[in-house]
N, C-alpha and C positions, 0 to 999 in steps of 0.2 A: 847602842853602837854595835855595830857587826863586823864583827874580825871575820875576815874574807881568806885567813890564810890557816883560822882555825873552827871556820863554820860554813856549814851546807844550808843552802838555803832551798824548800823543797815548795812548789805550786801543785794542786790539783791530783787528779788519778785517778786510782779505782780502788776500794776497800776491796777485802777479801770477796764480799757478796757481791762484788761487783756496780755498788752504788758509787756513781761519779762525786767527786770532791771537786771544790774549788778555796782551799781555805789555804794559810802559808804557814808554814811551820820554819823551824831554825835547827839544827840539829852542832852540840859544838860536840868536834872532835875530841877536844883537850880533856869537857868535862863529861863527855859523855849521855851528856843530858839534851831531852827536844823541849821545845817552847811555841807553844801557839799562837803567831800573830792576832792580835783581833785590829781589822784592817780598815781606812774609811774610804774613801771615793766609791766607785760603781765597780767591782771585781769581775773577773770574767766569767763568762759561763762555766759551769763545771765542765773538763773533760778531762781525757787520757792523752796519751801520742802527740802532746803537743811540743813544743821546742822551747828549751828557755837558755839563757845566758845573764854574763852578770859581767855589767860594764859600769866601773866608778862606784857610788852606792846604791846602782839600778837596779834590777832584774827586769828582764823583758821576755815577754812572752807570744810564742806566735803559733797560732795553728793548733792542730788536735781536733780530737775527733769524741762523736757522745756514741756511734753505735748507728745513729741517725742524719745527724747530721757535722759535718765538718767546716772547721775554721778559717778565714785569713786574716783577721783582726790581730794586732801588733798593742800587748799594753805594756807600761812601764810601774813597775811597783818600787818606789823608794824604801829603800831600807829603814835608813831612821827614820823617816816621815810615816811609816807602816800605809804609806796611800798609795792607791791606783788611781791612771791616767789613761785614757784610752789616747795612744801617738794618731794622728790624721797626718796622710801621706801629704808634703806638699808639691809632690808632683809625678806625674807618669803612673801608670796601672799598679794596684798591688798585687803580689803572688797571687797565685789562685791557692783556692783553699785546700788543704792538704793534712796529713799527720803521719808522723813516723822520719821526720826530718830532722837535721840540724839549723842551729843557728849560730852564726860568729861574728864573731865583732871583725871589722876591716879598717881602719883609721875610725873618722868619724861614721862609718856607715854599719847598719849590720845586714848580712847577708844570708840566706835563704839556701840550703843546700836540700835539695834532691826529696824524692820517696813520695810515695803513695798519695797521688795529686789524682784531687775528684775532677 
């Protein structure tokens, strides 16, 4: 279970050397200690600069960049379920692909704000 009011939940990036991650980690505030998800479905590609949020017991993930090439791919990672789902839009274009953005939650929608669009 994931206390949301005393734990960070953290997707992907860049190690010091600058090798791309795509793994999830947990970090609780309270006890000070991280935890490494080991995850099932298809995970994202490793990047950096990407956006993520945390809506219910989701996190979602959009966008980010490897150096090379940049993202518009939207996935949903369940908490307790520790699984990724790749979301398919069901309608109208998606962002273009982008990194260095936010993402928010707006009722039932999440929203796409701004920055460094290929």
């Amino acid at each position: 279970t994931h206390n949301s009011s005393s734990e960070v939940v953290i997707f992907g990036g860049l190690t010091q050397d600058e090798a791309l991650l795509n793994n999830v980690l947990s970090f609780s505030v309270r006890t000070r200690q991280r935890t490494r998800h080991e995850c099932t479905g298809a995970s994202p590609s490793p990047r950096y600069s990407h956006a993520a949020c945390r809506v219910a017991g989701s996190m979602y993930i959009f966008g980010g960049d490897t150096a090379v090439v940049s993202f518009n791919n939207l996935r949903e990672y369940a908490l307790d379920a520790c699984a990724w789902t790749q979301v398919v839009n069901a309608g109208g274009s998606a962002p273009s692909p982008r990194w260095g953005h936010s993402l928010v939650p707006l009722g039932n929608r999440l929203v796409v704000l701004g920055r460094n669009v290929v």
